[in-house]
N, C-alpha and C positions, 0 to 999 in steps of 0.2 A: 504494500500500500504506500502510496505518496506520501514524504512528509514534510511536503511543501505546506507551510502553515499559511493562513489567508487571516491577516489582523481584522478584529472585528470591528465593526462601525460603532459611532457611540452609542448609538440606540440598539444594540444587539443582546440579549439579554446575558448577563451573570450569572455565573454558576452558581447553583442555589447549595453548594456542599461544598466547605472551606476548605483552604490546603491540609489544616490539622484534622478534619476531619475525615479519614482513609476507611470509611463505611463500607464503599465498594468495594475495597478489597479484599477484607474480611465477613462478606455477609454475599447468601445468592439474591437472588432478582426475584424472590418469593418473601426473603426474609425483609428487602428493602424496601418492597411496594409496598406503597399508603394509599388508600381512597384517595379520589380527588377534591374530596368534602375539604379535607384537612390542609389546603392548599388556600393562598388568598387570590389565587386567578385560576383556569383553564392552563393559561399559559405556562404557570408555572410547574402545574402538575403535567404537562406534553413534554417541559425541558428536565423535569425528574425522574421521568420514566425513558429517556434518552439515556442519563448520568448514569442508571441503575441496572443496565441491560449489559449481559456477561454473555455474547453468543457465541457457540462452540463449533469449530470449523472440523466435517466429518464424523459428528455426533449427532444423536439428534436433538433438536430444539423443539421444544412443544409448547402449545398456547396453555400461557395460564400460569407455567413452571418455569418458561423463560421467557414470553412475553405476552400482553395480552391485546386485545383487539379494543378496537377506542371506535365512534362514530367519524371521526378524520381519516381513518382508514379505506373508508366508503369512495372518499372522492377519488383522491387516485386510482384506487381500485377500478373506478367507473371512466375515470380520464384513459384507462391505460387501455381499457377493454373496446373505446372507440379508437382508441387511436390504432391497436392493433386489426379490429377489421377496414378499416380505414388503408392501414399500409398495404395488410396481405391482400387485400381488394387490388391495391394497385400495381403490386406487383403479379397476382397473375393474371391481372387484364394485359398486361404491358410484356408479360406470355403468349399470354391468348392471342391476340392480335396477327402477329406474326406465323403461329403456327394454325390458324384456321381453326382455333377452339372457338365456342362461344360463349356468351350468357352463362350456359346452368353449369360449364364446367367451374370459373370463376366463382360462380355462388358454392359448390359444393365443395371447391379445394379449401374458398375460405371457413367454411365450417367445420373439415378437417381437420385444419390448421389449429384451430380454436380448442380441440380437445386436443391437441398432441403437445401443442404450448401448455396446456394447464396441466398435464400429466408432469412436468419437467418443471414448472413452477412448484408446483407441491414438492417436487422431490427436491431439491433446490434449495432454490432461496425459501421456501417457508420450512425445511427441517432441517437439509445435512450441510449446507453453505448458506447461513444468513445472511451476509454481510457481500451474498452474488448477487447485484442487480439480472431483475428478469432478463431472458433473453427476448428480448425484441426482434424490428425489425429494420435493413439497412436501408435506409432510404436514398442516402446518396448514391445507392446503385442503380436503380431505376431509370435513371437516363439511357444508362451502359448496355443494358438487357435488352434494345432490339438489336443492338452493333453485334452481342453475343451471339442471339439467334440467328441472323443473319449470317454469321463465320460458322455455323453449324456447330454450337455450342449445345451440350445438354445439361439440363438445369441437377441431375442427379449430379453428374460429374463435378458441376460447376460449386455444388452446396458441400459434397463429400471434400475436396479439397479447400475449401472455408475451413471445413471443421478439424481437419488435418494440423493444416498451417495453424491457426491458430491453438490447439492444442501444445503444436509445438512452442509457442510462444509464452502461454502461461507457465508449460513446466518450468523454461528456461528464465521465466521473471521477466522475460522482457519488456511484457507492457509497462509492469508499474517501475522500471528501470527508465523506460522512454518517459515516464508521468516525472518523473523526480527531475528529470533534464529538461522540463519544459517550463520556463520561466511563467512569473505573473502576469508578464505584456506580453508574452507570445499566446495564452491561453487566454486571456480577455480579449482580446482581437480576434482570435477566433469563434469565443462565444457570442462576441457582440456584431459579425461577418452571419455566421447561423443563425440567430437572431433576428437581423436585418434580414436575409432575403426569404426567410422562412414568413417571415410575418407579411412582407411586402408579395409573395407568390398566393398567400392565402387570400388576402384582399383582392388580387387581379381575380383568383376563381374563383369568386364569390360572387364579383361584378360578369365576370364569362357567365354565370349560371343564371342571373338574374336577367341578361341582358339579353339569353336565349329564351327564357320564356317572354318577354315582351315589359320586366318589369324593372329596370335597372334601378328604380327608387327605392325598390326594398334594401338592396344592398349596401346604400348607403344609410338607409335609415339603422337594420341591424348593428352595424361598425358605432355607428353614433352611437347610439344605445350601449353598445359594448363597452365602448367608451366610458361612458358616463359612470355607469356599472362598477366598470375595473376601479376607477378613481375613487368613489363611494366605499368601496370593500377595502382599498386604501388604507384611504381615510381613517377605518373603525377598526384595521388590523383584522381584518377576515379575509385576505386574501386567499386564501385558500378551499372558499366558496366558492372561485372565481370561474370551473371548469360547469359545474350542475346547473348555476343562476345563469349564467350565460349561457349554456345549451338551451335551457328554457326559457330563456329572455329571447335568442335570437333564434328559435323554432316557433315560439310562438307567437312572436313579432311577425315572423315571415309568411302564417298561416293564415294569421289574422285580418293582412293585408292582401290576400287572395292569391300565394302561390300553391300551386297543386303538390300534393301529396299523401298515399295511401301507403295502407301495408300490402305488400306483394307477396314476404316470404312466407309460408306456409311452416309449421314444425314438422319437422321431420330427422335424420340420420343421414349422413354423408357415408359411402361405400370406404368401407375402414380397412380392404385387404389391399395390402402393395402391393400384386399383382395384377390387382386390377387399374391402379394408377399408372403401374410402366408398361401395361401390355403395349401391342401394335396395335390393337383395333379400339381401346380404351383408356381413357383418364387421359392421359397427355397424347398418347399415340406416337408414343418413337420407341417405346423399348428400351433394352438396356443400352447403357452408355459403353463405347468401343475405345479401345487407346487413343484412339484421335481426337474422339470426344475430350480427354481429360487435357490433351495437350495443347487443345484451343483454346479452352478456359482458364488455362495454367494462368498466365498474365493478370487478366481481373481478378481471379481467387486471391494472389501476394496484393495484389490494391487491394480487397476486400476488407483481409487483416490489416494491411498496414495502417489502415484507415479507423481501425477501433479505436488504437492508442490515444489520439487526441478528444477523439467520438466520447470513450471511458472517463479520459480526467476531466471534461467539461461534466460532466454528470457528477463526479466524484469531487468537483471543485464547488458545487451549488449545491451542496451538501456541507460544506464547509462554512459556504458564508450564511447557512441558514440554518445551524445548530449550536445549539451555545458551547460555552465552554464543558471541557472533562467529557466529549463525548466519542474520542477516538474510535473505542472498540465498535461503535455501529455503524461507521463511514463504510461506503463503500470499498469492496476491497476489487483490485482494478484485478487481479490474474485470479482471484476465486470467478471473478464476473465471465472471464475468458473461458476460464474451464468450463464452466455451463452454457458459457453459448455457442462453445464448440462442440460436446454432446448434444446441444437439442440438434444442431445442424445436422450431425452426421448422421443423428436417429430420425428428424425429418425427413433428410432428404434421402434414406433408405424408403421410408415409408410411404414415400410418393407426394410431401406437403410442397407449397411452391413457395416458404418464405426462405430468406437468406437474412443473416439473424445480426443483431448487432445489441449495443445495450438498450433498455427499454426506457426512454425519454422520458414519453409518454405516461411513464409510471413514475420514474426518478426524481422529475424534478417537481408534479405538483405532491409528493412524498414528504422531500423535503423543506417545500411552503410551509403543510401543514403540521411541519416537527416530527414524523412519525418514523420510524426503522422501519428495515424493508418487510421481514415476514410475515406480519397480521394481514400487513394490504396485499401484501403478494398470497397468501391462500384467499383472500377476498375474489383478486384479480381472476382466481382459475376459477371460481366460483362464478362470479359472474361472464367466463371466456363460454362456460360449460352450456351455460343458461340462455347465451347469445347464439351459440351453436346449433342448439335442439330445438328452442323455440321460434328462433328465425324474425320473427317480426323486430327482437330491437337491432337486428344487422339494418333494416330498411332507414329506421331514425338515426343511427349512426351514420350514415353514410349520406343524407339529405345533407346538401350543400352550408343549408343554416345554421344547421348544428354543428358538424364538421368542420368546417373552418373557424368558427368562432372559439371549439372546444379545443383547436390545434394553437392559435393566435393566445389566446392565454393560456391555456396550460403549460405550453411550452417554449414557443421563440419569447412573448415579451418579457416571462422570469429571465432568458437566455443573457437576454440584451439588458437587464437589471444586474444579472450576474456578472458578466462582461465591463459594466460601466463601475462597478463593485468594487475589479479586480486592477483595473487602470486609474482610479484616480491619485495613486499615492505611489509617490518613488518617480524612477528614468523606466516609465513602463510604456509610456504613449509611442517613444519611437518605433518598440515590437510591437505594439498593436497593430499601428497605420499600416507598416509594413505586411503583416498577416494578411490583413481586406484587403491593400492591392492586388498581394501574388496571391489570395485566394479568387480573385473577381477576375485574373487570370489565366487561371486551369480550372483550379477547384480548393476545396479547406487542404486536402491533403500534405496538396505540392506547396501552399502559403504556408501550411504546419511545417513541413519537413524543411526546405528554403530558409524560412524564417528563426526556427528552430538551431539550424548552425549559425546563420550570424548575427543570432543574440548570444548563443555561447562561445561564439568567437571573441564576442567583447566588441561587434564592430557599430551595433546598435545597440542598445537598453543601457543595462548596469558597466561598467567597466571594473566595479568592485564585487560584482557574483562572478565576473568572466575570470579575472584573475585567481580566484577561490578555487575554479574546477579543477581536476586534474585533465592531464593530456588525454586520455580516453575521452572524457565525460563533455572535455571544452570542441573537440572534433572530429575526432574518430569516428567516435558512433554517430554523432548528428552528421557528420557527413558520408558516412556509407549509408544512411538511412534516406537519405537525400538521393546519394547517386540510383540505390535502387530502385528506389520511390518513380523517380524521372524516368530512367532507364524502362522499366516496365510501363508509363503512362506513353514513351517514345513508341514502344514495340505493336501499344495496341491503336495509336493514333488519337489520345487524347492532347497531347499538345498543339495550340492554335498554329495555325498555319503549317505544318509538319505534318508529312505523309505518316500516314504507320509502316512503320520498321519490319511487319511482318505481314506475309501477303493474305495469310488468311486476314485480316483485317482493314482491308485495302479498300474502298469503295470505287 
């Protein structure tokens, strides 16, 4: 785990248990919990049962004996569950398309999806890795997946060596090796880069959707109201209402104002045997994956992981600036988070599911708003993943444009870009910021992460008193092998502007 420390704001709350007093170390998380009667705020009983939590890594943890379930557990739970049919929706329509599936395969992968995520959430982050954010889903791939299909990529191939690589990389420590080398300006520039254009994409498709039924005024009335909203909850420090009230402030705003919407999905069971997902005549219709297949995909797979590292510590750094002090043990841990999102990948993508997995955002960071550890909300999450799955009709409200974007815009880019703006205002932090959003607004976060990454620990932007501190590995070595690879592989498949790709299967 990082232990890059992120100094608290003045308003941040104090640790309610003095340095003489070493309770937690001597007593379990049954002996130290108090009702929340006995507290003089909410708040302070969410920041005690943070302080009080002893989670055990490869053990199990159980509700009740090492943590318990709170009503703020709900939200995320609910944020994480739209957001996740939300992604895996997009990602295998952005399948579909290219390989001549339709409609009901998409509808039926994502409910799939839904039970095979919540089987690996319970095992997981809610008993044997607490402290593993869910495995999600990667969003920043979703561009890349028709160039894939296209070069006759298979999505088995493509998800098995995800979960590979990256396996490889937790045992080795890499990720939380790369999290420790990543400055405060190079990591705020990033969050506040994902931020910006995640909020600003949501608003365009919110206007695309409204402006295709004939009604562009909704779109701007929902935002307004959002608006108004977010600032209100602010105000009274309930931010973390901010995912529910909004979903029903901007569905029901939108309904109200006369845009159409019904339930379509019926309950039902998605076909749960893997042979019938990779047959030739069934579920995807290609069959098993051949050596070529894996060799195609090889290139995005190394972008896939190398893409976590940064993906993990902005999740793992908004956790930071949104729990009080004494709370280390419950931070995310960045390589337990790897190890499980490289098992759900490799047992997904055995299984025939179409997500490709990354940390869950979605769940982490309105998590962290509301103070809470990850395992109450994470068995909520599969609870309500299970529920969305069988019953079908709340996939159709999650995925109605009004809800969906507004549920996406706050839950997660404008914490991103609060967290981001958090992380930059103190110290020689702005030069690696700036630097980040340019070279990310010029490939992507990756190549701005890895770029930006060696020459703040060169010393040739930010601190010149953290650059001189590293050793020789830590100030170039590794940020710049991680760099050369990083490029070298974005060369080969033709993601750099103006640059052919390097290899012909990827050639247009």
């Amino acid at each position: 785990m990082s232990n890059q420390q992120i100094p608290p704001s003045d308003s941040k709350p104090q640790s309610l248990i003095s340095p003489s007093e070493d309770a937690i170390l001597s007593g379990s998380y049954e002996q130290l919990h108090k009702p929340s009667a006995s507290f003089d705020s909410r708040d302070d009983y969410l920041n005690h049962e943070l302080q009080i939590m002893q989670p055990k890594r490869w053990r199990p943890n159980l509700p009740f004996r090492d943590y318990r379930f709170e009503f703020e557990d709900t939200i995320p739970a609910m944020a994480a569950t739209i957001g996740k049919v939300v992604m895996v929706g997009a990602i295998a329509a952005t399948f579909a398309g290219p390989l001549g599936l339709g409609d009901a395969f998409i509808l039926e992968n994502v409910r799939y999806e839904l039970l095979i995520v919540s089987i690996f959430i319970i095992l997981f982050s809610g008993f044997i890795l607490p402290t593993a954010n869910l495995a999600g889903t990667h969003g920043p791939l979703i561009p890349l997946i028709p160039i894939i299909v296209a070069a006759g990529g298979h999505p088995m191939a493509f998800g098995l060596l995800i979960g590979g690589f990256g396996l490889l990389l937790a045992i080795s420590k890499g990720g939380s090796l790369l999290a420790n080398l990543t400055s405060k300006g190079v990591c705020g520039g990033l969050l506040l880069y994902l931020g910006f254009i995640g909020t600003t994409s949501q608003v365009k498709n919110l206007f695309a959707w409204a402006e295709g039924i004939g009604m562009a005024h909704i779109a701007f009335v929902v935002i307004l109201l959002t608006i108004i909203l977010y600032a209100l909850l602010e105000h009274f420090q309930k931010r973390w209402l901010a995912v529910p009230l909004s979903c029903l402030v901007g569905g029901g705003t939108a309904f109200l104002m006369g845009a159409p919407f019904a339930f379509k999905t019926d309950p039902g069971m998605p076909h749960l045997s893997p042979m019938y997902w990779w047959g030739e005549n069934t579920g995807w219709m290609l069959g098993f994956p051949t050596v070529d297949s894996f060799i195609i995909v090889l290139p995005f797979a190394i972008l896939a992981v190398a893409m976590w590292s940064p993906d993990f510590l902005g999740h793992q750094v908004f956790q930071k600036i949104s729990y009080p002090k004494r709370t280390e043990r419950v931070l995310m841990d960045i390589d337990d988070t790897m190890v499980s999102a490289s098992f759900r990948q490799v047992a997904g993508s055995l299984l025939g599911g179409a997500n490709f997995t990354s940390s869950w955002g979605t769940y982490i960071v309105p998590a962290a708003i509301a103070k809470r550890p990850i395992p109450a909300g994470a068995l909520l999450t599969a609870l309500f993943c299970i529920i969305a799955g069988i019953w079908g009709y709340p996939m159709d409200l999650a995925i109605w444009q009004p809800v969906m974007c507004v549920a996406l815009i706050v839950g997660v880019f404008i914490p991103l870009l609060e967290a981001g703006m958090e992380m930059t205002r103190e110290g020689k932090t702005t030069q690696s910021a700036a630097i980040v959003v340019f070279a990310s607004a010029l490939v992507n976060p990756a190549f701005g992460w890895s770029i930006t990454l060696l020459l703040d620990n060169l010393g040739l932007i930010g601190s010149k008193e953290r650059s001189a501190s590293l050793s020789k590995m830590s100030r170039w070595i590794i940020p710049g092998v991680m760099f050369v690879v990083l490029t070298g592989v974005m060369a080969m498949v033709g993601m750099l502007p103006g640059i052919p790709a390097l290899l012909p299967h990827f050639r247009h």
